[in-house]
N, C-alpha and C positions, 0 to 999 in steps of 0.2 A: 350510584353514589350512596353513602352511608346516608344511616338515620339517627337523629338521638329522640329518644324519649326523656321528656321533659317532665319530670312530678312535682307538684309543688308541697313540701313535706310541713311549713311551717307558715306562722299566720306573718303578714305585712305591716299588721296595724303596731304604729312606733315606730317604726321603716321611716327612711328617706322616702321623697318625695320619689327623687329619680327611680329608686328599685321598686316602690311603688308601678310607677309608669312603667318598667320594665317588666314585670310580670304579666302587667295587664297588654303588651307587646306580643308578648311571648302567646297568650291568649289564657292566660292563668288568673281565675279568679276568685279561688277557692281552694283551701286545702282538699288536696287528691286528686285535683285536677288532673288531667295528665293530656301533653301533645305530644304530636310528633313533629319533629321540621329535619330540614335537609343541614347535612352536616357541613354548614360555610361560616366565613370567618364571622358575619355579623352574626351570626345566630350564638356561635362560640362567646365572642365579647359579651352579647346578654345574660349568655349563661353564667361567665364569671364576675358579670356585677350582682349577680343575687346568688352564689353558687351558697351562699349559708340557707336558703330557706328553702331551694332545691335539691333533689336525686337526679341524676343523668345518664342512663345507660344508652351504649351504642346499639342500632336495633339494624337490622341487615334484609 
């Protein structure tokens, strides 16, 4: 199954609360952070509630 790398490129602070919680989801808690998860639909939706303050490439 695919993988995405997850970076987090920009800061939260003045963010919604939920894309807040969402990053911190994601396991992002810092600019340059970066994970990896399994490419599924939940992971997909978190990425496009905060897709402005992340990069996302497919990783194989």
């Amino acid at each position: 199954m695919a993988r995405l790398k997850v970076t987090q490129t920009k800061s939260a602070i003045g963010g919604k609360q939920n894309q807040r919680d969402t990053l911190r989801t994601l396991g992002l808690k810092r600019i340059g952070d970066v994970v990896v998860k399994e490419d599924r639909p939940e992971i997909r939706g978190m990425v496009s509630t905060v897709t402005h303050l992340v990069a996302v490439e497919e990783v194989d």
